[in-house]
N, C-alpha and C positions, 0 to 999 in steps of 0.2 A: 504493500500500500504506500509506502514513505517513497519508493522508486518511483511509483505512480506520479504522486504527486509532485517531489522532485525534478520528474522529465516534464510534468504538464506546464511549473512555474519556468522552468529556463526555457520550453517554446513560447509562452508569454513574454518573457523577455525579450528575448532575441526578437518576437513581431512588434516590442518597444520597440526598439534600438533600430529596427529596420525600418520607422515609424518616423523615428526621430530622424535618423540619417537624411530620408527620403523629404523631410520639412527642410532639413538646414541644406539640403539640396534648391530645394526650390526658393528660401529665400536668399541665397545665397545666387543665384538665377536672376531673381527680380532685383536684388539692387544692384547685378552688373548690368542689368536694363537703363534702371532708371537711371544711373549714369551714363549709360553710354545716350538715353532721354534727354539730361539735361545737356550736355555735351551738345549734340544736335540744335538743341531751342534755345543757348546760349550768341545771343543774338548784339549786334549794335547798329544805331540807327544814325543814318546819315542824311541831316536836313538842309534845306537851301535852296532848293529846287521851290516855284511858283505854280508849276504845272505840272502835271503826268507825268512821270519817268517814263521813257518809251523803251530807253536799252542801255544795257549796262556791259563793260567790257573789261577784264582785268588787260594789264600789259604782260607782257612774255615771260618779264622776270618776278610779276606777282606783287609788285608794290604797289605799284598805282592802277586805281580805278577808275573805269572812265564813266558817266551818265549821260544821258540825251535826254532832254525833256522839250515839252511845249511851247516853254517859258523863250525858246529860240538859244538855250544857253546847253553848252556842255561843259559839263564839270569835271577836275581832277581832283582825287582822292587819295591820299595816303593811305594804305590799307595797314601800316600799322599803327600810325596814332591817331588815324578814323579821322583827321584835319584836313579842310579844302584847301588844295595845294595852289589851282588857280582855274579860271573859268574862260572858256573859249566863246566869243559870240560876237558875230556878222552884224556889220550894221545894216538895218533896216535902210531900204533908197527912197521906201515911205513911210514915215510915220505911223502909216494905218498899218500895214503890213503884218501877217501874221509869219515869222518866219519858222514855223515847229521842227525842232531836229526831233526826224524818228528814228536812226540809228546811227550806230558807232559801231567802230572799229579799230583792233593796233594793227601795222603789219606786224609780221614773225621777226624784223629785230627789235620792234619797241620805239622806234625813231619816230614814225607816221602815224597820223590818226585821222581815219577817214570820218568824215558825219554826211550822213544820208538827209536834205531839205527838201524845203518843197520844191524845188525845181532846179536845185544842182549839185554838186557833192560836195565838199570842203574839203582840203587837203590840208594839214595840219602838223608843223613841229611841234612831234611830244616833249623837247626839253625848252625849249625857247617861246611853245606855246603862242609863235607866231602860223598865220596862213601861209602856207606855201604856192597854192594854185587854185582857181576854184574849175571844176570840168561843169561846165553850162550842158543844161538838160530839159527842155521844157515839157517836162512830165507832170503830173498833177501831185504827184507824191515819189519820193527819193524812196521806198520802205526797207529796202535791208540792203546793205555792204558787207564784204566779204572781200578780205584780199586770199591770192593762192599758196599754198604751204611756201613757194619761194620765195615771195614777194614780189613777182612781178605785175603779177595782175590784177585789177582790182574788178570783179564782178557787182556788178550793180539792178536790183529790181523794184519796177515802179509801181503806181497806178495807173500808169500806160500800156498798160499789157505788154509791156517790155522789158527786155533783159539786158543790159549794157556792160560790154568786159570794154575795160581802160587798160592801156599800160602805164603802169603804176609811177615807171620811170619819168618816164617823156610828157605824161600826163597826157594822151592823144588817144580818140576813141579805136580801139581794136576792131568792135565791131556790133552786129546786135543779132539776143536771136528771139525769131516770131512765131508766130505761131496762133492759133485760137489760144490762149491760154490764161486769160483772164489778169485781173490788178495781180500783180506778184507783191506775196506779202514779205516774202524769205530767200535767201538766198545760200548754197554753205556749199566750197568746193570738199571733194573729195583728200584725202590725207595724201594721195600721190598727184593728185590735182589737175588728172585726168579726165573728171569729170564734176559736174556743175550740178544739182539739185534745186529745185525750185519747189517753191506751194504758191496757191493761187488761191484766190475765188472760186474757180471753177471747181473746187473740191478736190483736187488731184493735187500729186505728186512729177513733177517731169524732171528726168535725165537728161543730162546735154553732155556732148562731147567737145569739149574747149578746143580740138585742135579745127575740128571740120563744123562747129556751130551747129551738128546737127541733132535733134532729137533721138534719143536711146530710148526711150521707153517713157510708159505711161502708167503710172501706178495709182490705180482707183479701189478705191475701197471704203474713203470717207463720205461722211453724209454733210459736211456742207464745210465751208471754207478751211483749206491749208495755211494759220498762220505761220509754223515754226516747221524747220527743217534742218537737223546735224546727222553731221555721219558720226561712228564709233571711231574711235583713234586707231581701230587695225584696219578701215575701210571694209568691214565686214558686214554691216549693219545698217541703216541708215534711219531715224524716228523723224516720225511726222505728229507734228499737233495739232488740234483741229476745234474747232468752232460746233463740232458734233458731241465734245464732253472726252472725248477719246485720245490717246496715245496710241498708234500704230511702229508697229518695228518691220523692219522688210530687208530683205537680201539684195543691196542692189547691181549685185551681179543677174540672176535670176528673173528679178522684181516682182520676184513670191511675196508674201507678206506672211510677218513669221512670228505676231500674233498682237493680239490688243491690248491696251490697261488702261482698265474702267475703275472710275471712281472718283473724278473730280465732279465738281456739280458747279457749271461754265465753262465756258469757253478756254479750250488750252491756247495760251495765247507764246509760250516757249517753252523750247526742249534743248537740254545740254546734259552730253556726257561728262561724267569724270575722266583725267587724263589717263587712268590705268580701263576705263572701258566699263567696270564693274559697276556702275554705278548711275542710275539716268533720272535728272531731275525735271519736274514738269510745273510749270506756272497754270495758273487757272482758277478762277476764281478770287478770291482771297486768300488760298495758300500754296502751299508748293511739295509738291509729292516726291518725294525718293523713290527710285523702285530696282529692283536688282536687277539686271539687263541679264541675265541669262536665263534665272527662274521665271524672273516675270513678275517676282511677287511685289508688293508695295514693303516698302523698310519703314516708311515710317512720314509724315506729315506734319511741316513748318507753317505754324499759325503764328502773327502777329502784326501782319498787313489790314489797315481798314477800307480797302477796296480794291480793285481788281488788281491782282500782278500781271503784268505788263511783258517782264523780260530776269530769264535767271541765266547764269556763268558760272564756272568754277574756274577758282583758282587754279595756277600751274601745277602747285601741289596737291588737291586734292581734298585740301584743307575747310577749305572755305568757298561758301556759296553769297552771291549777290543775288538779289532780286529788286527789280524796279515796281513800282505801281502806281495806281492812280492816285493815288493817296498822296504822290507828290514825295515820297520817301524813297533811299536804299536802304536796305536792310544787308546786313553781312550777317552770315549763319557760321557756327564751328561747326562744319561737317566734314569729318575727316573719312573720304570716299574710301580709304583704303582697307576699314574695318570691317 
């Protein structure tokens, strides 16, 4: 009877002990969450801006941030002591004149900074923060810049259903390409810079080939406007975000589409990978979604915007996320993609 009893109380035990392990397991779980939580939502806000942030761009070596707002101004930002370093802005030839910069850009050495107007491009010394050129355009809207991984080219799309490549050097139009293709909202070349990615109005996706300007493909699958358009850092992937609530990824070798992510509630208005690929951040709405770019799953959701974001970057390293929005704010996130 004393065995009995003896073996009955050390299985009780032992289903303690396995009781308990399995608790200081799980909390032991939750607060490497909620750190790596606060980590994530540990946020600084970068004010000054009078209008919309439209786009936001780090520079190459990750110090400085660029903004484009409404307000006709782009601003530069120290991204380590969050300080406006100095402010770029065109003068008005009228008074009334609404001049909105809707995008920015560095080239890949950090020297140039492109901004996308209403009707021409600006070309811009990033240290002397003087104008260098301006490439005249009379388009209805300049909406996204993009120079090519080498810096020669500067690809350009408007509200004129057109697509504008510049040489970056000479500053002299290259050339354009047409098509049905509706107000271009996006522009992003490829990593070897072979080819050109567009979104549009028209709800699609379109591939160009930089050397011959001709259409590669057509990639349909959204239900109504293409604002954002990046490829992955290994050129293997390419996201589209859309005016349909959705995040699309697609092969654009194939131009398979190679699957969706649901879950904003608005309009995805930007898409950017992390520099190692692992990692795809989405604007839309009032916040900004992480999601693991090869499960697919959502990591995790940046609340602290009071109206729509507009436009998100990551840092060189990986580190750190910008996001613009109507709120007239940047916000800089610690998200270290590499986790």
């Amino acid at each position: 009877m004393k065995e009995t009893q003896r073996a009955e109380t050390e299985k009780r035990s032992s289903a303690r002990l396995r009781y308990f392990l399995a608790g200081l397991a799980i909390l032991l779980f939750a607060s490497a969450c909620d750190a790596q939580t606060r980590q994530r939502l540990a946020t600084a806000t970068l004010e000054g801006h009078h209008s919309t942030v439209y786009s936001v761009a780090f520079s190459p070596d990750g110090k400085t941030l660029a903004s484009a707002s409404g307000d006709n101004i782009v601003k530069l930002w120290d991204t380590q002591s969050r300080q406006e370093l100095g402010t770029l802005k065109e003068q008005a030839l009228d008074p009334g004149d609404q001049l909105f910069v809707w995008s920015v850009a560095f080239s890949p050495d950090g020297k140039t900074l492109a901004s996308g107007r209403h009707d021409k491009i600006v070309m811009w010394d990033a240290q002397t923060r003087q104008e260098l050129a301006t490439l005249e355009w009379r388009a209805a809207f300049v909406n996204s810049v993009a120079f090519s991984p080498d810096g020669k080219t500067l690809a350009s799309g408007s509200a004129g259903n057109t697509i504008k490549l510049w040489d970056a050097q000479t500053k002299q139009e290259l050339g354009t390409l047409k098509g049905n293709i509706g107000d271009v909202n996006s522009v992003a070349f490829s990593p070897d810079g072979k080819t050109l990615a567009s979104g549009s109005y028209k709800n699609a996706v379109r591939l160009w080939e930089i050397e011959s300007g001709a259409e590669l493909a057509k990639l349909i699958g959204h239900g109504n406007s293409v604002n954002s358009v990046t490829f992955s850092p290994d050129g293997k992937t390419l996201a589209s975000g859309s005016a349909d609530q959705t995040v699309k990824l697609w092969d654009p070798q194939t131009g398979q589409e190679l699957g969706t992510l649901k879950g904003h509630i608005g309009d995805v208005t930007s898409v950017a990978f992390s520099p190692d690929g692992k990692t795809l951040a989405s604007g839309g709405g009032t916040v900004v979604k992480l999601w693991d770019s090869r499960t697919k799953l959502e990591l995790g959701t940046l609340k602290g915007h009071d109206d729509m974001v507009t436009s998100v970057a990551f840092s060189p390293d990986g580190k750190t996320l910008a996001s613009g929005s109507r709120d007239q704010t940047v916000k800089l996130w610690v998200v270290d993609a590499r986790q």
